[in-house]
C-alpha positions in Angstrom: 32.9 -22.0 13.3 35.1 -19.2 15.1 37.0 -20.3 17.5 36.5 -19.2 21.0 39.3 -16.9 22.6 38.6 -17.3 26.1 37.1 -20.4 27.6 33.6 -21.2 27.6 31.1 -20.1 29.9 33.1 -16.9 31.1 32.3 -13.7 31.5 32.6 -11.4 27.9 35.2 -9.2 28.6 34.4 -5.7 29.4 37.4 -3.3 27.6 38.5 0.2 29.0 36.1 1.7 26.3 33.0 -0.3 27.6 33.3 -0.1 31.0 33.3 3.8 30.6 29.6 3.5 29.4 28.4 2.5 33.1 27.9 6.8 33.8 24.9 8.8 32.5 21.3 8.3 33.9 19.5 5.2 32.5 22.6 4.6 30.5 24.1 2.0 32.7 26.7 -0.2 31.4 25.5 -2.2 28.8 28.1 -4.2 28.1 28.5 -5.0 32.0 24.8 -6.1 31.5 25.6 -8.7 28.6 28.9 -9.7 30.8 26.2 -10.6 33.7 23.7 -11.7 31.7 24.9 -13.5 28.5 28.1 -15.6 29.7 26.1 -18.5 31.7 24.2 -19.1 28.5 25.9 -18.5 25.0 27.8 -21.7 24.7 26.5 -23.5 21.9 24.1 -26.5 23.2 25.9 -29.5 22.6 23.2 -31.3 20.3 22.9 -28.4 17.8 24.5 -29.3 14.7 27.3 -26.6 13.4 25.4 -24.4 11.5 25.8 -22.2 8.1 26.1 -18.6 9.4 23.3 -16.2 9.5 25.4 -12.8 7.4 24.4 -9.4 8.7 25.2 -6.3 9.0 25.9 -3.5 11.5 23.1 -1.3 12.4 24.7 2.7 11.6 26.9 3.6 14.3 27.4 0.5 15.9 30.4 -1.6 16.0 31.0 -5.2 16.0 32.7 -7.0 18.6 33.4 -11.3 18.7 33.4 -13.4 21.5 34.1 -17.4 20.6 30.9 -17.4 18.5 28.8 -14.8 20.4 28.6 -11.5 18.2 27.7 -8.2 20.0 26.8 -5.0 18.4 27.6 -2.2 20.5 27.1 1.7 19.8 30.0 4.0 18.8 28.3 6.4 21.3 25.1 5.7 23.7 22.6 8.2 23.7 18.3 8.4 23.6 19.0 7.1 19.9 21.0 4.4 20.8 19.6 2.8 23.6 20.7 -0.9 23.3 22.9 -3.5 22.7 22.5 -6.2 19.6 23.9 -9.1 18.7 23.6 -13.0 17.2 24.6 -15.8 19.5 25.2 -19.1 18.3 22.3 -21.7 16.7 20.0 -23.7 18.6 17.9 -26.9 17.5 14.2 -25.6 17.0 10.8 -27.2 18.7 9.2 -26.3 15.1 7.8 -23.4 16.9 9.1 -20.2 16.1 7.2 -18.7 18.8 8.4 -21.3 21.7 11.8 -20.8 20.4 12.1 -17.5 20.6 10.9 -17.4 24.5 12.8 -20.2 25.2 16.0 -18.7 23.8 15.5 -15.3 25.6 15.0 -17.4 29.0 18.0 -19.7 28.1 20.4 -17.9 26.1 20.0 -14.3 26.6 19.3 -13.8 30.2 19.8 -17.5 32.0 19.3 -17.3 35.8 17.8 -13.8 35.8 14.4 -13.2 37.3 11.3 -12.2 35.1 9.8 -8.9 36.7 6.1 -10.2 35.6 4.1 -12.1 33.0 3.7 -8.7 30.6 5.5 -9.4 27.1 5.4 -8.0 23.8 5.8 -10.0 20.7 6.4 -9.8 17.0 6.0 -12.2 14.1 5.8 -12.2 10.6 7.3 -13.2 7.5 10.7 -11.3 5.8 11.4 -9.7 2.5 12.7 -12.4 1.3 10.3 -14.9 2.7 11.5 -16.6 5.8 9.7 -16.3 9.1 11.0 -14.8 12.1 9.3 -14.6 15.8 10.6 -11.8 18.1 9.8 -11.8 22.0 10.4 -9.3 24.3 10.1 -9.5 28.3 11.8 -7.3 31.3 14.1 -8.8 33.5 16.1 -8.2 36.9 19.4 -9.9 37.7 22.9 -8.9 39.0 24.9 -5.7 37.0 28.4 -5.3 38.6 27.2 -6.6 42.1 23.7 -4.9 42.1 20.2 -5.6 41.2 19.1 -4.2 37.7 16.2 -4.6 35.4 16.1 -4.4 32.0 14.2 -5.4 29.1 15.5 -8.2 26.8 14.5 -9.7 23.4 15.3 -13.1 21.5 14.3 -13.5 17.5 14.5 -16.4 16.0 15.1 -16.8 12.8 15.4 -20.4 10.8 18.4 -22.1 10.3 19.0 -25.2 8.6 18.9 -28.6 10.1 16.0 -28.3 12.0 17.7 -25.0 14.3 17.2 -21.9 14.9 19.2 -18.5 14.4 19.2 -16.5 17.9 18.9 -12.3 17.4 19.1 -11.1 20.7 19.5 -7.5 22.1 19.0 -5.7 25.8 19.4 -2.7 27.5 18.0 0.1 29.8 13.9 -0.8 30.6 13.5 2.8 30.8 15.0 3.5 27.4 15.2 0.3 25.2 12.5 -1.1 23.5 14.7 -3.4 20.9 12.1 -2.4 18.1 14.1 1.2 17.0 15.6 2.0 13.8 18.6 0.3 14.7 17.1 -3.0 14.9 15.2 -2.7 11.9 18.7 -2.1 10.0 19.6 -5.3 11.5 16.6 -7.2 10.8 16.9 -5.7 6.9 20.6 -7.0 6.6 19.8 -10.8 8.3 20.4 -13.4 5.3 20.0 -17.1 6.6 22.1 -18.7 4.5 20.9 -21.4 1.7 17.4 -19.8 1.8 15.4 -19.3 -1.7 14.0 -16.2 -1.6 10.0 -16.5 -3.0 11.1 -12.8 -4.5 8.8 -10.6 -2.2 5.5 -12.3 -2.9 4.7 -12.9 0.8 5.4 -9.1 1.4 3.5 -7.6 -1.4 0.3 -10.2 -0.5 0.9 -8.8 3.2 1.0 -4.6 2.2 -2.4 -4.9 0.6 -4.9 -3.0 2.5 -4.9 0.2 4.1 -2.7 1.7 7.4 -2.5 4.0 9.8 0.0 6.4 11.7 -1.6 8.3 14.7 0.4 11.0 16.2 -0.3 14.0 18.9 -0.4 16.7 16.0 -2.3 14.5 12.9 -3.2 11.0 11.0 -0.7 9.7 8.0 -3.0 6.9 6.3 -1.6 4.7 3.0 -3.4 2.2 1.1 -2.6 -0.4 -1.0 -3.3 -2.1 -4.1 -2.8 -4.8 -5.6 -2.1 -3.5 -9.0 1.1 -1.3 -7.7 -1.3 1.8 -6.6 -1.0 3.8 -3.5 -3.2 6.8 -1.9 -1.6 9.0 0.7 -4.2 10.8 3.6 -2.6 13.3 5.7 -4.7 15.1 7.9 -2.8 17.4 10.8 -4.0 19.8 13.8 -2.4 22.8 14.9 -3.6 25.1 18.2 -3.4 28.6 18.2 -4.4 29.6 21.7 -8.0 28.3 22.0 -7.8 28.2 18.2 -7.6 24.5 16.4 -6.9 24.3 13.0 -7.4 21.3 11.1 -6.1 20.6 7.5 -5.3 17.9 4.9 -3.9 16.4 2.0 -4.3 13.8 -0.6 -2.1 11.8 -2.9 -1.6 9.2 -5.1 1.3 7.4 -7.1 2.6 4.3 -8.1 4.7 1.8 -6.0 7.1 -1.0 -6.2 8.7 -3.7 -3.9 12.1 -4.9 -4.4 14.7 -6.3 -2.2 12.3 -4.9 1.3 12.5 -1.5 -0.1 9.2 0.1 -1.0 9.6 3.0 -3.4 6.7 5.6 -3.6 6.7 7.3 -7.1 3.8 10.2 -6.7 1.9 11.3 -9.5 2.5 14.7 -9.7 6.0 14.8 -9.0 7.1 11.0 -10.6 10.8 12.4 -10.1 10.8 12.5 -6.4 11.1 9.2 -5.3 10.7 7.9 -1.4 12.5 4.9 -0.4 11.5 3.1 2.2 12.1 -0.3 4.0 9.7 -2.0 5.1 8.4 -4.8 7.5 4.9 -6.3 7.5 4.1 -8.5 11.1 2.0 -9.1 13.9 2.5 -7.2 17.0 1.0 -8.6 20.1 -1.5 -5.7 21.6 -3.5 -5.7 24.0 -4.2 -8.9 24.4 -4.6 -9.6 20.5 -2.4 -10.0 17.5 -2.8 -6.6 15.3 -1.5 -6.2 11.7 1.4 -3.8 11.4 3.9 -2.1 9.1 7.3 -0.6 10.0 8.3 2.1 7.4 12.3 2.4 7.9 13.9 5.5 6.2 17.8 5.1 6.6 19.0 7.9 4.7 17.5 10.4 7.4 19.9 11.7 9.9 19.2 9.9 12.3 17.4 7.2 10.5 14.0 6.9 11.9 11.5 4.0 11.8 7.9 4.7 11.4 4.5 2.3 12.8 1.1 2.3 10.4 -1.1 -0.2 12.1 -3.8 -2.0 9.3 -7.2 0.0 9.4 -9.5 -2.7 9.9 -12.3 -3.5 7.0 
């Protein structure tokens, strides 16, 4: 366990370099909103018992910063790419439902005392690369930044931990901005290794990429499907207006792929040499009103890495 250095229950301190982020519109402090928000509650309960950690990794261009045992994952520069703040806080015993325990950690850990704006939510689950499951939830919030009224949206993962706990994930920042489901977080989620987990070696993931997806977008369609024998097809079908003029074309591939690791590599047919890496994340997204099947394709080595959704086309 690390030791806290400052006593428990205050406020995480707020440094020269963080309190300058309270300028820029939408862009309020964000550490001043984990200093409001996070202090009351990130004391580890004292029924949980002490926990192996969860290793991770720094989302690109953030920075890591440790209070007691809270983590928190701040950007090197806060812009529209770079809307929130990350972070782990401390383990939790688990209700044996990943779902409850992710609500009940955002309520209790992430933003104790603060008041829910409505009954709206968004929600995530699914099943990792490696083969553990994770439930995300995601919920907007208003409470006291700095001696005012703010409201932003805020999200608790849980992740299993040994010992019948949980891992907490947690992140927050501006509700006009922040959606805690950007590239950086899907960095993060890549890098999370619960400790003394077996990986089952990808088998959940490739069962889960079978099937065919969809990406829609204002200027086309991207569709891939799946096989199970390592095939893929690639649709692409894009629109372009000229005046009064629509155009309409598109284009058709196929390759082999693999899995390994979370990272799906595309290997086309007629150029086998120009691999595409990507990492990806099969889950259920909560959507209007329904769970829907989706996949988030993560390519880090763009500048700025980008995150794109396919949604399963339904048989």
């Amino acid at each position: 366990m690390i030791e806290a250095t400052h006593p428990p229950g205050h406020a995480i301190p707020v440094t020269g370099r963080t309190s300058r982020l309270i300028a820029g519109e939408g862009m309020r402090t964000l550490m001043v909103l984990l200093s409001g928000a996070l202090a009351p509650g990130i004391v580890a309960p004292a029924q949980a018992q002490e926990q192996q950690p969860l290793r991770y990794e720094a989302p690109p261009g953030y920075v890591e910063q440790r209070s007691g045992e809270l983590v928190v994952l701040v950007p090197r520069t806060v812009d529209e790419r770079t809307p929130c703040v990350y972070g782990i806080a401390p383990a939790r015993p688990s209700s044996g439902d990943l779902d409850a325990d992710a609500e009940r950690a955002l309520v209790e850990v992430v933003v104790p005392g603060w008041r829910r704006l409505d009954d709206r939510h968004a929600a995530m689950r699914g099943v990792s690369a490696a083969g553990w499951a994770y439930s995300w939830y995601r919920a907007a919030f208003e409470g006291d930044v700095g001696g005012q009224r703010q409201a932003i949206n805020a999200m608790a993962m849980a992740v299993p931990a040994d010992s019948g706990a949980v891992h907490v994930v947690w992140g927050m920042g501006s509700i006009a901005r922040c959606l805690l489901d950007d590239a950086s977080f899907e960095a993060l989620f890549h890098s999370l290794a619960p400790a003394g987990w077996t990986s089952d070696d990808g088998a959940s993931l490739a069962r889960a990429l079978a099937g065919t997806w969809r990406h829609t977008a204002s200027v086309g369609l991207q569709q891939l499907s799946f096989a199970t024998g390592g095939r893929y097809e690639r649709g692409i079908g894009t629109t372009g207006r000229v005046g009064v003029s629509e155009r309409t074309s598109s284009t058709a591939t196929s390759g082999r792929f693999t899995l390994e690791n979370g990272e799906l590599a595309l290997v086309p047919d007629h150029r086998p040499q120009d691999v595409e890496r990507r990492r990806v994340r099969v889950y259920d997204e909560w959507f209007s009103g329904r769970w829907k099947r989706a996949m988030a394709l993560l390519d880090p080595t763009a500048t700025p890495p980008i995150v794109v959704t396919y949604y399963i086309v339904d048989p």
